[in-house]
C-alpha positions in Angstrom: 94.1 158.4 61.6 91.0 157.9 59.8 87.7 158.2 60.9 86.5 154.5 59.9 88.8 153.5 62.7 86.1 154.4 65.5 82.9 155.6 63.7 80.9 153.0 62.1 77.9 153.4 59.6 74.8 152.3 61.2 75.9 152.7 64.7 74.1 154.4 67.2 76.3 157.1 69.1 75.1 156.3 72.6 76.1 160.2 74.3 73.0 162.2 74.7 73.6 164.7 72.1 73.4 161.1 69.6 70.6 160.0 71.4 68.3 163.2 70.9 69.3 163.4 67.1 68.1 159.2 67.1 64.8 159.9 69.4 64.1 162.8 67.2 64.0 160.8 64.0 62.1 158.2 65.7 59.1 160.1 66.6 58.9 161.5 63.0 58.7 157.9 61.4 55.8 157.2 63.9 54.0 160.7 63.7 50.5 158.9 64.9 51.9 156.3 68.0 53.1 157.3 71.4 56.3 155.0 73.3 57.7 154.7 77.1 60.9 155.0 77.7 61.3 151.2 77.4 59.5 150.8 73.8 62.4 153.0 72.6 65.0 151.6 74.3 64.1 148.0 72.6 63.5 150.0 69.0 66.4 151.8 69.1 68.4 148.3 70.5 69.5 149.9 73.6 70.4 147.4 76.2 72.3 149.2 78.8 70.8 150.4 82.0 72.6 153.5 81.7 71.9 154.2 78.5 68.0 153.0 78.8 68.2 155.7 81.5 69.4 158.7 79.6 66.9 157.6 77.1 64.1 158.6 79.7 65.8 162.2 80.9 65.9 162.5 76.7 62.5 162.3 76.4 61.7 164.6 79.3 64.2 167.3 77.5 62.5 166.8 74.6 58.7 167.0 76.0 60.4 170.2 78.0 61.4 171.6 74.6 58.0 170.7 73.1 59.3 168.2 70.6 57.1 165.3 72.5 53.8 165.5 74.1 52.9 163.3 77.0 49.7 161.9 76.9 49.9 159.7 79.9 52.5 159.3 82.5 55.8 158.0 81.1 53.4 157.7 77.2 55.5 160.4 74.8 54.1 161.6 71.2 55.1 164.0 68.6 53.7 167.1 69.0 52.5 168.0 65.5 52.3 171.4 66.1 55.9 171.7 66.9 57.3 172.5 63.4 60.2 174.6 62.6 59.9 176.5 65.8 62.7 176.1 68.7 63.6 177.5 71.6 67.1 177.9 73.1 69.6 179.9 74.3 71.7 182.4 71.9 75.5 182.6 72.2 76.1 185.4 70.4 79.5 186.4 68.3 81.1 189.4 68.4 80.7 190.0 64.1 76.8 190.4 65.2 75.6 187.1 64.4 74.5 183.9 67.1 74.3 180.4 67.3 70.9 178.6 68.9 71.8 175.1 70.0 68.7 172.8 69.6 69.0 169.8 71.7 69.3 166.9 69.5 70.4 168.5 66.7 74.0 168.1 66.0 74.7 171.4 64.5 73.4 174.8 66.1 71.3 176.8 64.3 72.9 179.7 62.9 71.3 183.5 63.0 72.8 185.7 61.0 72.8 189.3 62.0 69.6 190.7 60.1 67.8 188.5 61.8 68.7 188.8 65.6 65.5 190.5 66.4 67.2 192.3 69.0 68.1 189.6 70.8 71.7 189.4 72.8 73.9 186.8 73.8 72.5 184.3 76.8 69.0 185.4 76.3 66.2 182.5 75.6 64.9 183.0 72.1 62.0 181.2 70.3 63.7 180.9 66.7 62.2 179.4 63.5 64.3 177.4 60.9 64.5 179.4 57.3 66.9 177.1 55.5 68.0 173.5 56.3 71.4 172.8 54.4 74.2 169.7 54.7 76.9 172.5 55.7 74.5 174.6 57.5 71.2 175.3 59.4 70.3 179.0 59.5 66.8 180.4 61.4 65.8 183.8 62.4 64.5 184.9 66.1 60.6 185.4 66.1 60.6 186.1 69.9 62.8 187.4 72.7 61.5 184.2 75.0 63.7 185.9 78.2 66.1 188.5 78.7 69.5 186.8 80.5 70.3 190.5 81.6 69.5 193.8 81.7 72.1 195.2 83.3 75.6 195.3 81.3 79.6 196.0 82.7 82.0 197.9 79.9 83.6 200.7 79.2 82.4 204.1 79.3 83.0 206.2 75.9 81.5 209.7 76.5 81.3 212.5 73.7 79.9 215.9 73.5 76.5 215.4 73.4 75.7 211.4 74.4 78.0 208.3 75.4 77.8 205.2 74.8 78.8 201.9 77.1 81.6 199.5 75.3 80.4 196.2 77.2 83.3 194.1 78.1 81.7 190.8 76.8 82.3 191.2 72.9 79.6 188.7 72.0 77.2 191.4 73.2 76.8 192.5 69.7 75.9 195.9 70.7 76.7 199.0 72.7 74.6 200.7 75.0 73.3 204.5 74.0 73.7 206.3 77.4 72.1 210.1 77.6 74.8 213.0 79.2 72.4 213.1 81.9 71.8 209.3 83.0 76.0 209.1 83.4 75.5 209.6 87.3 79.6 210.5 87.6 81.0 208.0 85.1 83.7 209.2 83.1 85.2 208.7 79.9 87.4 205.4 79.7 86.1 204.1 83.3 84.7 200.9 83.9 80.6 201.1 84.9 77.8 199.0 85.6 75.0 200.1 83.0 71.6 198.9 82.9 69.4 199.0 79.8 66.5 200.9 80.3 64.5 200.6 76.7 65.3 199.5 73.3 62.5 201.5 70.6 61.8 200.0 68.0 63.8 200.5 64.4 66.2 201.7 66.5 69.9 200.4 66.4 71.2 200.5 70.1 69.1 200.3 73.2 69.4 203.1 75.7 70.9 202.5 79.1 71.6 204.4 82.5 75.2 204.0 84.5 74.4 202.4 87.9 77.6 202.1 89.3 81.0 203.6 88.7 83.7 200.5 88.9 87.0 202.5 88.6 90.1 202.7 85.6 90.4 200.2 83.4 93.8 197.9 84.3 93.1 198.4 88.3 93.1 195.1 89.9 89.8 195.6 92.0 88.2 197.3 89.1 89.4 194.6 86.9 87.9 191.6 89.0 84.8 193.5 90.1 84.3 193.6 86.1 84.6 190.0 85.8 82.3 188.6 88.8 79.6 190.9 87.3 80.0 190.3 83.9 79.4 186.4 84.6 76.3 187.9 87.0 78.1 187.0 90.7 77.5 188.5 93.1 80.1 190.7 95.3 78.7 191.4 98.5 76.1 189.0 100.6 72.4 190.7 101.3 72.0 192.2 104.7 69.7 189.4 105.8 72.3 186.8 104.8 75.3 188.4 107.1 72.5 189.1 110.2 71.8 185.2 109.9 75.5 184.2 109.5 76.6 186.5 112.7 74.3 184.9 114.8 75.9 181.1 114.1 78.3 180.5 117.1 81.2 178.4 117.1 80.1 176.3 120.5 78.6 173.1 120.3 75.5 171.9 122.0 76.2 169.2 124.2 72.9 167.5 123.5 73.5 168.0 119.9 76.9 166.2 120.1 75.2 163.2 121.9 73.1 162.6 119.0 75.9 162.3 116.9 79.0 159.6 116.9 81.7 161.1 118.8 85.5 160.9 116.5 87.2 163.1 118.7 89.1 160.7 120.6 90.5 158.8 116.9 93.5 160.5 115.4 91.9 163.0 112.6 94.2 165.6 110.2 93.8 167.5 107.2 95.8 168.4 104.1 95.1 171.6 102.2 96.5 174.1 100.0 99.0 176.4 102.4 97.0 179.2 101.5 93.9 177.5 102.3 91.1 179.0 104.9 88.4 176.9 104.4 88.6 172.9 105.6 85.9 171.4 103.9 87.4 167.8 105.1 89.9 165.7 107.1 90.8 162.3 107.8 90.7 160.2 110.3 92.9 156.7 111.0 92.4 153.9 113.2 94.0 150.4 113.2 91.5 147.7 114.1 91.8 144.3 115.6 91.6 142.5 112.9 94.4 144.1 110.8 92.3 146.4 108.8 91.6 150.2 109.0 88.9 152.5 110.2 89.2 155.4 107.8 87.1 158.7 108.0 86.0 160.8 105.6 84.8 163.6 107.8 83.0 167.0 105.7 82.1 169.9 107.2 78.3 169.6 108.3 76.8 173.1 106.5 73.6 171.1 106.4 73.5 171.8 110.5 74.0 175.4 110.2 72.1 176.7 106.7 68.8 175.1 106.5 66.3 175.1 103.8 64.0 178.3 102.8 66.7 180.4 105.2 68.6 183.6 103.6 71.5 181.7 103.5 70.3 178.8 101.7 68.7 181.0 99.3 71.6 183.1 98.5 74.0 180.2 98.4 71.7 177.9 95.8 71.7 181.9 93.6 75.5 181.8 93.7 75.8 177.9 93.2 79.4 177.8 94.6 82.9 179.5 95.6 84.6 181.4 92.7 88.4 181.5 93.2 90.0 184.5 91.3 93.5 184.8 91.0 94.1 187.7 94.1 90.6 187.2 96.1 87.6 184.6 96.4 84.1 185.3 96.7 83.2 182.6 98.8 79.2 180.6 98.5 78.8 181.4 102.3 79.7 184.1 104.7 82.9 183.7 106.5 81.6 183.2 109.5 80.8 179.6 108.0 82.9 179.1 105.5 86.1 180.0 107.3 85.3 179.7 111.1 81.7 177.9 112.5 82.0 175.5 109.2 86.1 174.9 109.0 87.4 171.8 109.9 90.5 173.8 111.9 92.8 172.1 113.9 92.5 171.4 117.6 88.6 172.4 117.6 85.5 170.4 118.0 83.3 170.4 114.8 80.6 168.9 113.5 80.5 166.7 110.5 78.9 164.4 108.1 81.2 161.8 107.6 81.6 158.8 105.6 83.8 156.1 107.8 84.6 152.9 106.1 86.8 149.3 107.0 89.4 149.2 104.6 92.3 146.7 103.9 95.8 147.6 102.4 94.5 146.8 98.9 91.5 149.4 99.3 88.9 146.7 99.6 85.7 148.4 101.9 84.6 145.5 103.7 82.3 148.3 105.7 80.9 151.1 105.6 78.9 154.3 107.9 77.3 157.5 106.9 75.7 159.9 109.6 76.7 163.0 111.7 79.6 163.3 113.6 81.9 165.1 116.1 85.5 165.4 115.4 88.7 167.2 116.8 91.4 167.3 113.8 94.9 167.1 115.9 96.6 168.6 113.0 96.8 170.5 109.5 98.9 169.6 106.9 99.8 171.9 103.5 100.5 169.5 100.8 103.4 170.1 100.6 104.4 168.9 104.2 102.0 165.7 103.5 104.8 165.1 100.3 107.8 165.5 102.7 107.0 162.9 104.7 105.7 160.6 101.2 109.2 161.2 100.0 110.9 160.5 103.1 112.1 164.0 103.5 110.6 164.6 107.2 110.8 161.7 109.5 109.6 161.5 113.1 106.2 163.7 112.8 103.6 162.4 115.0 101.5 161.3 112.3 104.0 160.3 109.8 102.3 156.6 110.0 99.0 157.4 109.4 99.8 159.8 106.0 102.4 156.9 104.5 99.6 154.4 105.4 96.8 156.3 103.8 99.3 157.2 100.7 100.1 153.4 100.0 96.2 152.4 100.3 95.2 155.6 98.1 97.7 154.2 95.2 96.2 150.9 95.4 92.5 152.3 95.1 94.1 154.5 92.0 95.9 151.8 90.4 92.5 150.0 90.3 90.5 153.0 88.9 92.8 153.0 86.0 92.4 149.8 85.5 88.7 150.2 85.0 89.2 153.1 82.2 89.7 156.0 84.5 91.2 159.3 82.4 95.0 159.9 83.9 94.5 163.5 83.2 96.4 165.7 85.6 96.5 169.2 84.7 98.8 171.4 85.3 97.4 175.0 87.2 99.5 178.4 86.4 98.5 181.1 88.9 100.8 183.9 90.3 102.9 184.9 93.3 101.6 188.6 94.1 103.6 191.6 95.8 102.1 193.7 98.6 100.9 196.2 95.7 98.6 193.2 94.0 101.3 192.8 91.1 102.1 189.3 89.7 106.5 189.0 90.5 106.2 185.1 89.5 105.2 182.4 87.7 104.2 179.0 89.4 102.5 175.8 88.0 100.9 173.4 90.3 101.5 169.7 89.2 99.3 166.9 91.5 101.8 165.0 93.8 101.3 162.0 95.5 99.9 164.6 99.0 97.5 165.6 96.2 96.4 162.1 95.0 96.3 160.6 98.5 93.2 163.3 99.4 91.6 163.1 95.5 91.3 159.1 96.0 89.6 159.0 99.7 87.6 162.5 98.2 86.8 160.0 95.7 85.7 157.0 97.2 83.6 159.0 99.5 81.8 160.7 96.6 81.0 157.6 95.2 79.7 155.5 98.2 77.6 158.2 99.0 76.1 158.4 95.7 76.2 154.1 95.6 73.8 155.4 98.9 71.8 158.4 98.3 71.0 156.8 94.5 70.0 153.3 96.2 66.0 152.5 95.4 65.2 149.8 97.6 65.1 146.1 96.1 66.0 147.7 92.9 69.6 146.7 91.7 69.5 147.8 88.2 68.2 151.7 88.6 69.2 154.8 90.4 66.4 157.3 92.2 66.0 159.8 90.7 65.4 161.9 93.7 69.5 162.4 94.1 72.1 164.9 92.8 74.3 162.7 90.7 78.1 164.0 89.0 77.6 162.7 85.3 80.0 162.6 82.5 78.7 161.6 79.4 81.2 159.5 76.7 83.4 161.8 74.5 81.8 163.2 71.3 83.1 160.8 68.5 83.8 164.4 65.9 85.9 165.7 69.2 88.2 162.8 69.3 88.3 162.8 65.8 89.6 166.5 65.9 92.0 165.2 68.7 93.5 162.2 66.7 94.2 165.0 63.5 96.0 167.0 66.4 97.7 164.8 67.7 98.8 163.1 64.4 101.1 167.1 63.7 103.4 165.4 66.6 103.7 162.1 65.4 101.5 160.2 67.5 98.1 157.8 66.6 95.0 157.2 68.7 93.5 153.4 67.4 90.1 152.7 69.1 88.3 150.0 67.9 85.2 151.7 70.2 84.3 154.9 72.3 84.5 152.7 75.4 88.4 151.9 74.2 89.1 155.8 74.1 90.0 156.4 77.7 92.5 153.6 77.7 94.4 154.5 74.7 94.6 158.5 75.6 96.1 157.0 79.3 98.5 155.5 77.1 99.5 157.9 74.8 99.5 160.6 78.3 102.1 157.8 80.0 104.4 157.4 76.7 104.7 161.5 75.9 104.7 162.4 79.7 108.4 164.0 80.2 107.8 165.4 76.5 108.2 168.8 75.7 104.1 168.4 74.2 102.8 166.9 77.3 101.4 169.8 78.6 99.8 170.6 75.1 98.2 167.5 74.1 96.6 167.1 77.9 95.2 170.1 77.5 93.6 168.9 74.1 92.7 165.5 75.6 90.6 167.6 78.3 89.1 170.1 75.6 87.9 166.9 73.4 85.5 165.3 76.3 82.2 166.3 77.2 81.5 168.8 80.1 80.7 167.1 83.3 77.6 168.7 85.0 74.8 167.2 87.4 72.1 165.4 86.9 68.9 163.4 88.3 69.5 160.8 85.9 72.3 158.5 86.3 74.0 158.2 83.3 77.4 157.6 85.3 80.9 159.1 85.2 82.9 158.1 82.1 86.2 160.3 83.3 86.1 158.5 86.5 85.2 155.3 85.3 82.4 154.9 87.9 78.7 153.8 87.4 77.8 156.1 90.3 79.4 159.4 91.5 78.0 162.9 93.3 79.5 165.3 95.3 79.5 165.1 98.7 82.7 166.3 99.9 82.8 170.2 99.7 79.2 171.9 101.1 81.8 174.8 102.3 82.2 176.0 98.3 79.3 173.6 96.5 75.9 173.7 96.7 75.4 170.3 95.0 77.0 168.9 98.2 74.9 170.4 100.6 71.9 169.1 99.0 73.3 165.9 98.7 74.3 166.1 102.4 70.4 166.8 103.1 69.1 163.9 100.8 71.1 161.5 102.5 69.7 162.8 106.0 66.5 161.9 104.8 67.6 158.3 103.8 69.1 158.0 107.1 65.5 158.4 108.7 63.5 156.8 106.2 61.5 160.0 105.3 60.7 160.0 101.9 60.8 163.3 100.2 59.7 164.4 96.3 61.6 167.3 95.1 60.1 166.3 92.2 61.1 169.4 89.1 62.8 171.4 92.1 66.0 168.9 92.0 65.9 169.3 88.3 66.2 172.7 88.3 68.6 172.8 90.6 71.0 170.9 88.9 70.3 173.0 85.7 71.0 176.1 87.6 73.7 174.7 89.9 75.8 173.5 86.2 75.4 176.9 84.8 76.7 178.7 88.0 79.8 176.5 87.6 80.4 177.2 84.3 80.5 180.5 84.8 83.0 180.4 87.5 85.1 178.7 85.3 85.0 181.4 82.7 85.7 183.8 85.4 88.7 182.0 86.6 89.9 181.5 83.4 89.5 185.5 82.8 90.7 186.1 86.0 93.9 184.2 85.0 94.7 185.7 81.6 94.2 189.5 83.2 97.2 188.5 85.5 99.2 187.3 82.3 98.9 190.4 80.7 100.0 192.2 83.8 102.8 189.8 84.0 104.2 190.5 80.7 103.3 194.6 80.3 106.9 195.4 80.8 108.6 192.6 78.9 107.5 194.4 75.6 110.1 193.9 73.2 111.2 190.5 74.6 111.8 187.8 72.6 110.7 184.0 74.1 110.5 180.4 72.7 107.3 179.5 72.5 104.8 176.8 71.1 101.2 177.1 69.1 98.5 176.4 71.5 96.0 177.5 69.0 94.9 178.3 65.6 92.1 180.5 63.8 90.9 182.0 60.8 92.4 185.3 62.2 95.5 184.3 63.1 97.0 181.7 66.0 97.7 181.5 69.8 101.2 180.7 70.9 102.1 180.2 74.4 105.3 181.1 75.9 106.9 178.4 77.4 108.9 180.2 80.1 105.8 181.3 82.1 103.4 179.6 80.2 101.4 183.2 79.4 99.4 182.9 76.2 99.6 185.1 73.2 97.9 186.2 69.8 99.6 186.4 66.5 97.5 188.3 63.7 97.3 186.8 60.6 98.6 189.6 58.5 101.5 189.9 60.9 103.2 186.4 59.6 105.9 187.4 57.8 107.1 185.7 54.0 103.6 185.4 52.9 100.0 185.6 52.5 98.3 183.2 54.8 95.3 181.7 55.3 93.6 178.9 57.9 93.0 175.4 56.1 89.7 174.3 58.5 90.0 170.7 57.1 93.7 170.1 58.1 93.9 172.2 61.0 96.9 174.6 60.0 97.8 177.5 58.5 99.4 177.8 55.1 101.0 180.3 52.9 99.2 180.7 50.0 102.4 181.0 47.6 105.5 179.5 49.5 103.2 177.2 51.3 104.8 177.4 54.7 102.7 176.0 57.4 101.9 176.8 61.0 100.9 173.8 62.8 99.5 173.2 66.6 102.4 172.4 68.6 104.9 174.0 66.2 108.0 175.7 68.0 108.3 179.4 67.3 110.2 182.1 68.5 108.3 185.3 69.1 108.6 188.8 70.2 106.2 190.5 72.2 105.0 193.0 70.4 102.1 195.0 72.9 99.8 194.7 75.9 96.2 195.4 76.3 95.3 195.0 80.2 91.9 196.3 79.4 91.5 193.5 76.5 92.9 190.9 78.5 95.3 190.7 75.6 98.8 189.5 74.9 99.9 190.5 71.1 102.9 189.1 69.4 105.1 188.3 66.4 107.2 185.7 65.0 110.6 187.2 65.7 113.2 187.2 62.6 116.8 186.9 62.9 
């Protein structure tokens, strides 16, 4: 596949990393003139509503950055005395050096090692370009704009007269100097919370004291502890927080309930996870006269209970949402909400905001309802009892109706939404079966079923009528307020699906696009042809990796994932704060009572993204710790296995047993000298010229463990 296939000369890439790069260039033709959004919409030939909308938040990033001046409201300018000087965030690498992404720019800024400044990965640096190349752009730091942290998690490594702290994140460049006497009990090789007290300068590493003693390295609770702080979560709620939370009772008001619309007579379940504690939402099901259905989508009403400038509200926005480890969770709220007052349990009275709409057997809404409610759920369903009935496997359950109605109405509403260029992306989980003593015994991957479809498609359709209604200005049709908490996902980079369409291309397959807008068609394709493949799993995963990062927004740029111009989320307070803002912005709709969060929602939504991220980093860490636990005593095993991923240092190949991911060094492949071809995407021998490709089929032995590392090592295995 060839790039001319779906990248033009002369065409504007419409995502809003293209956009800045455009807006950028713009304002340097016109050094002297100032533009509204509009004026460079028309310029630029922008037509879209969308799009002309992203163009605004662009030019608000860019004034933010101090790129643009604005003179008058909504009236942007070059700022000529922004130069060569950025600001952004450094993600450091663990050889020393960092890259600052500029927004706009569509390649980071690299900073090479002698010019860090003693800055450290995540902090907020005020960097000035000092050499602007085709291949590369390199700067140095000129000023440490904001510390991300002080306080560091690693290792402890104590001699005879000092110590140092080994921090587990290896993109913080440097170790920690810790005096004998500032070790408060930490011991050599434990895990410790340090915090860095001073760095002098001209000298190499900053000095630190331990705060906290974790425990031994490889210890589950140590382990996990390790990665919540690492990614700055915190473990334990404030004292304020759990006084607050203990004094939320689980009885309703009676003159509460009477201001609300009473569900608890209509038939109302939910499906979960078996496992599951917290019921952010059920359903409810009623047939109506006229041959249609009453469906509710009924959430937990957190708004009720955690109200604005409270502890709780303040400590839930700092945390941003659940994080779900692989043996524990550390839950957004207490668990006196999250798992009892807030719970949608069966056969108790709870309050909720719901969402209850008229629907037909095709998934046509012909009406809809958003406000407060009362329900009583008459039962809970795992999925997996849900997908006996589906599949005809348990007959005569009292609700057996109402789940194979809901099931047929949910695949209509599906069927449609890929249709309209939804992604069919469904990815398969691994997580572990513990013992008693916290050890993984097995393996088990989590595939969607139709139990798990049926609740993603009303989820769905909730999410995006309520954003359809918290987004609505009035008498405007063609723009979104901006005083909403919208779920955006931006078109795919064009460079990413390029990098996807060489990937692909080592199985056999092609990817023709005659446009971005085509790609999410032709990857639902390619996803239905290979599914009961043996690369399946592979490629999905790639397909995910090549689009952009959904994250929130008060600009509406749309879902492209989803397919849908509109979409928030409204459905889980319990574990998100986005919903629980969104549950309060709606409230005021209800009541016609205009509120301006003005910056407050933007900040939010900044903060709020980066708290997810995180959690997903943990997961994934969380994960991979419980591989390498799995596999400790299977040293010396050989497995078939496939490349999942390949380096300059050597490649990752995944075992396809149990799915538990490995590294194979580079000097360890045996018959030759090898070396990674960046263009092609494989690695070659330099004299026989035998190549390692992703996807390839390889046996391998494993070779060693590292449970501190979080690290897997193996070998191709010989006969």
């Amino acid at each position: 596949m060839s790039r001319k296939k779906h990248k033009k000369k002369g065409k504007l890439n419409t995502d809003k990393k293209g956009l800045q790069s455009a807006i950028r260039v713009f304002f340097q033709k016109f050094p002297e003139e100032s533009f509204n959004y509009k004026q460079i919409s028309a310029k630029l030939n922008i037509s879209d509503g969308n799009t002309r909308k992203l163009v605004l938040n662009v030019l608000n990033s860019l004034k933010n950055e101090g790129f643009l001046n604005e003179f008058q409201r909504g009236s942007f300018a070059l700022n000529l005395d922004h130069k060569n000087s950025y600001v952004g965030v450094l993600d450091g690498t663990s050889r020393g050096a960092g890259y600052v992404m500029i927004e706009g720019e569509q390649k980071d800024v690299y900073i090479a090692p002698n010019n860090m400044l003693n800055a450290l990965h995540g902090d907020t640096v005020e960097i000035e370009v000092i050499n602007k190349r085709k291949q590369k752009t390199e700067g140095k730091v000129v000023k440490i704009v904001k510390r991300k942290t002080t306080q560091f998690v690693g290792t402890l490594e104590v001699k005879e007269k000092f110590a140092f702290l080994i921090p587990d994140n290896n993109k913080m460049n440097v170790d920690l100097y810790i005096p004998l006497e500032k070790l408060n009990g930490g011991k050599n090789g434990q895990k410790v919370i340090a915090h860095m007290t001073s760095w002098p300068k001209g000298v190499d590493n900053p000095f630190g004291e331990v705060m906290e003693v974790l425990g031994s390295p490889g210890n589950n609770d140590t382990e996990m502890l390790s990665i919540l702080l690492k990614n700055e979560f915190e473990i334990k709620f404030p004292q304020a927080v759990i006084d607050e939370a203990e004094g939320v009772g689980i009885e309703l008001d009676e003159e509460e309930i009477k201001r609300r619309r009473d569900m608890r007579d209509v038939t109302t379940f939910t499906i979960d996870p078996f496992d599951a504690k917290d019921f952010d939402d059920a359903l409810s099901f009623e047939v109506l006269e006229n041959g249609h259905y009453q469906v509710g989508v009924h959430i937990a009403d957190v708004s009720h209970y955690v109200r604005p400038g409270t502890a709780m509200d303040e400590e839930a926005l700092k945390r941003g949402n659940s994080v779900y480890l692989e043996d524990r969770v550390i839950p957004m709220l207490p668990e006196q909400l999250s798992n009892i007052a807030c719970s949608l349990r069966p056969n108790e009275d709870k309050y909720t905001f719901s969402g209850i709409f008229e629907i037909d057997d095709n998934g046509k809404i012909y009406d809809e309802w958003f406000g407060k409610a009362v329900i009583h759920s008459d039962k809970r369903y795992a999925y997996e009892d849900a997908q006996e009935i589906i599949e005809g496997k348990s007959k005569g359950g009292p609700l057996d109706n109402e789940v194979l109605t809901l099931d047929k109405i949910a695949k209509k509403i599906r069927k449609k939404r890929m249709a309209n260029g939804a992604l069919s992306i469904e990815s398969v989980e691994t997580s572990f079966i513990l013992n008693d003593a916290g050890d993984p015994i097995e393996v088990v991957s989590k595939t969607s079923k139709d139990a798990n479809k049926l609740i993603e498609e009303f989820m769905l359709l909730a999410n995006k009528r309520a954003a359809i209604f918290g987004g609505k200005l009035p008498g405007d049709k063609g723009h979104s307020d901006t005083n909403f908490i919208y779920r955006c996902h931006d078109k795919p980079d064009a460079e990413k699906i390029h990098t996807f369409g060489v990937f692909i291309d080592k199985f056999g397959y092609e990817l023709n696009f005659k446009s971005m807008d085509d790609v999410s068609h032709k990857i639902n394709g390619l996803l239905d042809k290979i599914r009961e493949t043996p690369e399946y799993d592979l490629i999905q995963s790639m397909a995910i990796r090549s689009m952009a990062k959904a994250s929130y927004e008060t600009v509406n740029i749309g879902h492209y994932g989803l397919a849908f111009e509109h979409y928030t989320h409204f459905t889980s307070p319990i574990r998100r704060y986005a919903d629980l803002v969104v549950h309060r912005i709606m409230m005021d709709k209800l009541h016609n009572k205009q509120v301006n969060y003005g910056n407050k929602l933007n900040d939010i939504c900044k903060h709020i993204s980066a708290q997810e991220r995180k959690a997903i980093d943990a997961e994934r860490e969380s994960n991979k710790f419980f591989q390498v636990k799995f596999i400790q005593d299977k040293v010396g095993e050989i497995y078939d296995a496939t490349v999942s991923g390949l380096a300059d240092f050597g490649m990752f190949v995944r075992i396809d047993e149990n799915h538990c991911e490995g590294m194979i060094n580079m000097q360890s492949l045996p018959g030759d000298h090898y070396h990674f071809d960046n263009d092609k995407f494989k690695i070659v021998g330099r004299n026989k010229e035998n190549v390692y490709n992703f996807g390839d089929k390889v046996k391998v032995q494993v070779v060693g463990v590292d449970l501190a590392k979080k690290q897997i090592d193996m070998e191709i295995y010989e006969f």
